[in-house]
Every structure is written in structure tokens, then in C-alpha cells.
C-alpha positions as CSV (number, residue, x, y, z in Angstrom):
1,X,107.1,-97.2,72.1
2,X,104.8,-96.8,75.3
3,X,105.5,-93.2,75.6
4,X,104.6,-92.5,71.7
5,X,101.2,-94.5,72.2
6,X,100.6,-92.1,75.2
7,X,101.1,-89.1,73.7
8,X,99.4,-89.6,70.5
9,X,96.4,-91.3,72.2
10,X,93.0,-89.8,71.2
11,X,90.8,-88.6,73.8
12,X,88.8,-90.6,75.6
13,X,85.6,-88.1,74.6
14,X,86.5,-88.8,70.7
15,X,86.2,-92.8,71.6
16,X,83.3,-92.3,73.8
17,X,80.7,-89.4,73.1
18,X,78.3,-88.5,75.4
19,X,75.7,-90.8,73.8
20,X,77.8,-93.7,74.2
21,X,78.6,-92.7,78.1
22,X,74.6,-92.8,78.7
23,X,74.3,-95.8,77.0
24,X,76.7,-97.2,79.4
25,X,75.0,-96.1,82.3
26,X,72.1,-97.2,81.4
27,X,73.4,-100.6,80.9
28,X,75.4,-100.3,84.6
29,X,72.0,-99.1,86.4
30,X,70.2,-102.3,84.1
31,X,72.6,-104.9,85.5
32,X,72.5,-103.3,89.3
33,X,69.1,-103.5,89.2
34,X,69.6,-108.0,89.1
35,X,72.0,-107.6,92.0
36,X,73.1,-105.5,94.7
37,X,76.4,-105.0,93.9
38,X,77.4,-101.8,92.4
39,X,79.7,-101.1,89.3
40,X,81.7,-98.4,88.0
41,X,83.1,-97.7,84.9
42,X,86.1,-95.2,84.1
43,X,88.0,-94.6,80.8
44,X,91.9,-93.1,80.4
45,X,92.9,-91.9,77.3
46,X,96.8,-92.2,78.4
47,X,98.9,-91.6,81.6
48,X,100.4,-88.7,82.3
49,X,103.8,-88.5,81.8
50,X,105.0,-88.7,85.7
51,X,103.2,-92.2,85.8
52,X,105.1,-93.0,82.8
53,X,108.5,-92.1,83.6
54,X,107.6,-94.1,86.8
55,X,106.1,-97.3,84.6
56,X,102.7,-97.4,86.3
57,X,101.6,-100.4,85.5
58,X,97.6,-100.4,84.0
59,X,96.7,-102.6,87.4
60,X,98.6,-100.0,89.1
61,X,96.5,-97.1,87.5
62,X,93.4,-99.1,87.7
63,X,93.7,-100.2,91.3
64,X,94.6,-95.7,92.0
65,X,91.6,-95.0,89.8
66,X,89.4,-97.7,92.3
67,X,90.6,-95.1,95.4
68,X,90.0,-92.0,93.5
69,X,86.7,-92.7,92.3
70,X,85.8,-94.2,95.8
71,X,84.7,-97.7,94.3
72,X,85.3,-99.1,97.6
73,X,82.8,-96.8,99.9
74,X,79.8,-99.1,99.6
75,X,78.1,-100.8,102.5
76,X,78.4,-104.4,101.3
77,X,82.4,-103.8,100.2
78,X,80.9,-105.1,96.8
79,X,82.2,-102.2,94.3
80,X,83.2,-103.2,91.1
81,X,85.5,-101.1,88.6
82,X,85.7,-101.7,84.8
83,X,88.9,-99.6,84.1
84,X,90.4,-98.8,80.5
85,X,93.5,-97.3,79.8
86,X,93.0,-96.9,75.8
87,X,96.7,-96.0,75.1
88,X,97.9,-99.2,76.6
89,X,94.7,-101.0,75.1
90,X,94.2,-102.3,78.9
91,X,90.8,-103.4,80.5
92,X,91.3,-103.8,84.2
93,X,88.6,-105.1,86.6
94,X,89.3,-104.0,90.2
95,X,86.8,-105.7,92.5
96,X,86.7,-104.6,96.9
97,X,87.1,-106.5,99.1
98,X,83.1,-108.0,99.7
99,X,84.1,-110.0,96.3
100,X,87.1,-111.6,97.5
101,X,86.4,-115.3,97.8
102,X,82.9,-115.1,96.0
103,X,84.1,-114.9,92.4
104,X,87.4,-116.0,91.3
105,X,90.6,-114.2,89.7
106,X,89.7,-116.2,86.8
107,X,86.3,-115.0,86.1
108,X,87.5,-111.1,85.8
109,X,90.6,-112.2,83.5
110,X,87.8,-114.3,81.6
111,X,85.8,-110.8,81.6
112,X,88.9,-109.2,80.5
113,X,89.7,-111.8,77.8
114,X,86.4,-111.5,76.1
115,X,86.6,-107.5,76.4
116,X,89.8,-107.6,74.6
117,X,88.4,-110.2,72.1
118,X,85.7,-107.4,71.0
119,X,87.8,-104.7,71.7
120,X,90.0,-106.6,68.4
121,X,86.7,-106.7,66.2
122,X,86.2,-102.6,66.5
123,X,83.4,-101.9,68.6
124,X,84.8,-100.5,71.4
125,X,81.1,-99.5,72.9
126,X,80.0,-103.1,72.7
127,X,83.2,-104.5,73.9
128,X,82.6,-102.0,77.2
129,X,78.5,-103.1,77.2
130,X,79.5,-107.0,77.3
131,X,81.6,-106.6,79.6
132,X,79.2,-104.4,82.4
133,X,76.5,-107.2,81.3
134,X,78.8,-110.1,82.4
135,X,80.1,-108.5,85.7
136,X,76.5,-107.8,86.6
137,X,75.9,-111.7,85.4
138,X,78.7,-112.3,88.1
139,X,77.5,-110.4,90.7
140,X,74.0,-111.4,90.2
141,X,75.3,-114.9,91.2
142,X,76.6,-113.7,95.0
143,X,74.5,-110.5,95.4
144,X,71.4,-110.8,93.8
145,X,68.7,-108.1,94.3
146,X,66.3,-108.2,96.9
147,X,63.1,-107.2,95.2
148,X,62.0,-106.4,98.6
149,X,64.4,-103.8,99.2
150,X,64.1,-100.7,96.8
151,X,67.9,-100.5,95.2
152,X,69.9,-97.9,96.8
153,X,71.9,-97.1,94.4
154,X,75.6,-95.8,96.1
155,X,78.0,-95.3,93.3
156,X,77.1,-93.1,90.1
157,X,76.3,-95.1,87.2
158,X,77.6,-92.5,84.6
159,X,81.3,-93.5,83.5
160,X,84.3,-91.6,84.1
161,X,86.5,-90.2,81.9
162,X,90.2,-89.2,83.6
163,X,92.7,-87.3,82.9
């Protein structure tokens, strides 16, 4: 059944025109502007069909999309990635290193909950908007901005789309 959702996924562009990616960014570069963390956001429409044949896992993908995108190159080891895999109907929230200790395993799968919760009620847009605004909440909470410091913005705000 996994392999027919992948191949009959719609693209990721069809979900998420371009005025939907800007309003995402502008939501990301909103919420990094109450902390200094820095968030990412990156969209799959399916896997290709090595990683299926293999059974990448969506944490699998997620945590390979977190290298690619080079979530992780930040001074502060504070990177966030909001990851969806729409065939699979899988959020993932890969978080470096800088995070570990500050905000718990249950706060993203409570991120992830809620995502899915809106995801359910068919605004996928929103769904991806509530979740940026609570990660930022998150991060506000153990990285908050320094309005002495100008923001120095180290990771792209505009989403990704893969594949």
C-alpha cells in the first residue's frame, strides 16, 4: 500500500504554490525574529523508489533531509527542521544538537500531534503555519532574541521542496 501512495502522490508544488511557500517564510523569519534559533522547513512529495525498496523510515528521511539541507551549520547548534513527507502523511521535527536537553521529545511529538490534528481538518498551509509558530514559541523559551544583537539570519527561511 506504501509503494501505491508514493507513486500516486501529488507534487509537493500542487500542495504548496509559491504563494503559500512565501507565506511560510514569512511566518519562519516572524518567529526567528522572537528568538535566536533558526528553523527550516522542507516538503517531500514521496520517496524515491530506492528509499522505498530499502523502507526509509520518514525519521530516517527527515533526519537525511536535516544533513542535506545543512540544518545543523549554525553557530549556536540550534537548527530546527519541520519535515513533511506528504505520501506518508508524516511531519517530522529534527532538532541539532544546541536543543538537546532544553526542550523535550515530548514537546516536538506534541508539535507533531497538533500538525497532524490540522493536517485531518484540510488546511494543510495552516497545519504547516501552527506548527513554525509553536516551534518558534519553543525556541523563544531557551533562545530568545537579543534585541541588542541585529538577527543574523543563517539558514534560508524559504521552504524546500525535494525530490
Amino acid at each position: 500500500m506504501r509503494w501505491l501512495r508514493h507513486l500516486f502522490s501529488p507534487s509537493a508544488y500542487t500542495r504548496f504554490p509559491a504563494a503559500s511557500l512565501d507565506r511560510i517564510a514569512r511566518a519562519i523569519a516572524d518567529g526567528e525574529r522572537r528568538h535566536a534559533g533558526q528553523v527550516m522547513f522542507a516538503v517531500e512529495s514521496d520517496l524515491p523508489l530506492t528509499a522505498l525498496w530499502r523502507g526509509v523510515s520518514p525519521r530516517e528521511r527527515a533526519e537525511h533531509a536535516f544533513a542535506l539541507l545543512r540544518t545543523w551549520d549554525t553557530q549556536a547548534n540550534n537548527g530546527v527542521l519541520v519535515y513533511l513527507l506528504l505520501a506518508d502523511h508524516a511531519i517530522e521535527i529534527v532538532a541539532d544538537r544546541g536543543l538537546r536537553g532544553r526542550i523535550e521529545a515530548a514537546q516536538w511529538r506534541q508539535v507533531c500531534e497538533d500538525f497532524g490534528r490540522r493536517q485531518r481538518d484540510g488546511d494543510l498551509e495552516a497545519a504547516v503555519l501552527a506548527a513554525v509558530a509553536e516551534i518558534s514559541a519553543l525556541l523563544a523559551g531557551h533562545f530568545p532574541a537579543d534585541p541588542r544583537q541585529p538577527r543574523h539570519n543563517e539558514l534560508p527561511d524559504q521552504p524546500h521542496i525535494l525530490g
